[in-house]
N, C-alpha and C positions, 0 to 999 in steps of 0.2 A: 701207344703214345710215345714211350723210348725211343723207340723205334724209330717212329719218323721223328723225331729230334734229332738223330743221330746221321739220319738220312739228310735232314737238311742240314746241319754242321758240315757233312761229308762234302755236301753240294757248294757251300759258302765256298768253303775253302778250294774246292776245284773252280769257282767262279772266280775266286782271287789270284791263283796259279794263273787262268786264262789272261784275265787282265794283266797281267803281269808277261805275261809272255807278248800279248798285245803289245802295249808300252815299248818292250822291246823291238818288237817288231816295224813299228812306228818310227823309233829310233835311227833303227837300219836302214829302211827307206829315206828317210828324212836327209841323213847323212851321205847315204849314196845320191839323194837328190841334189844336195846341193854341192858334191864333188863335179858331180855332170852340169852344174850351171856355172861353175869355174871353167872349163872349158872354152876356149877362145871360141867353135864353132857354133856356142849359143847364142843367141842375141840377146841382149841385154835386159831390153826395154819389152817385155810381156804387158798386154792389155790386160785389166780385169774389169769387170764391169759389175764386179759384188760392189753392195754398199760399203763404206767402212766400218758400220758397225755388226756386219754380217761375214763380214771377210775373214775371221780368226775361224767361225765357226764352220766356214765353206772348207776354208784352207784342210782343219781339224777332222772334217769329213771326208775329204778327199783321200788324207792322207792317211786314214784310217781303211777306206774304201782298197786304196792299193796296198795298205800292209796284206790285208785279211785275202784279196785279190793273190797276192802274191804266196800265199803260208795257209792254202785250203783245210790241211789238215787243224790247225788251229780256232779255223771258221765252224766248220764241223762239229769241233769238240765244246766250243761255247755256246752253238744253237744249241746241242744235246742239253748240255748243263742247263741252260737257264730255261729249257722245256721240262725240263727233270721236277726244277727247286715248285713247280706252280701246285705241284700234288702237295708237297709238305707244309707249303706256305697255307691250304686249304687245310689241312687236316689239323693242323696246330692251330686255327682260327689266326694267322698274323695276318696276312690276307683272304678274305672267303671272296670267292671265283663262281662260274656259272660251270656246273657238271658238263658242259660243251666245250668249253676252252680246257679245261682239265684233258679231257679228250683229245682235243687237237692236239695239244702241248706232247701226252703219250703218244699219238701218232708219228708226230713228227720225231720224238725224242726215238722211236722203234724204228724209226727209216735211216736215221741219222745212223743208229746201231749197225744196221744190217747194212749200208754200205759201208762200213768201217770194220765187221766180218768179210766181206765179197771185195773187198778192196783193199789190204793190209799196209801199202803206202799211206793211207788215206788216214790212218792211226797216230795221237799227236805223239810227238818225241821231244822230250821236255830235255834240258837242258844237262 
């Protein structure tokens, strides 16, 4: 029971680095996005055809879509992590899960692994 306390602590806190570098990363794009819409050969006037109360959330997606697009190793390391936190969140009773999604969660969290051994780029490098 220490144990995975410990283990989900460990995971919080690597869950909070990702977002954080996330954030970051969002940042960058964001920023470089709108250097490239100063640009005389943009055109100004873009259509969108989201509602306006759906458009912050579209935008927020997008823009998150191409950070994580763009900084895979990042991608990687957050699916790992938040496949990881579902075991401890089960065993500490904060959340109780279905013994299958527990399952897929390891699975996926052991693939995530094993391309991040067989691919050493693919490994996040924090700041």
């Amino acid at each position: 029971m220490c144990a995975a306390r410990h283990y989900y602590y460990s995971l919080l806190l690597s869950l909070v680095r990702d977002l954080y570098e996330i954030s970051l990363q969002m940042e960058q794009v964001a920023h470089d996005r709108a250097k490239k819409e100063k640009s005389p050969s943009q055109d100004p006037l873009v259509y969108s055809v989201a509602d306006e109360e759906t458009e912050w959330l579209q935008s927020f997606l997008l823009l998150l879509f191409r950070s994580l697009k763009k900084h895979p190793p990042l991608l990687l390391d957050t699916v790992k992590n938040f496949c990881d936190i579902l075991n401890p969140l089960d065993q500490l009773g904060i959340y109780k899960s279905n013994p299958g999604i527990i399952g897929l969660g390891g699975l996926v969290s052991s693939i995530a692994g094993i391309i991040i051994v067989a691919y050493p780029q693919m490994k996040l490098k924090t700041r």
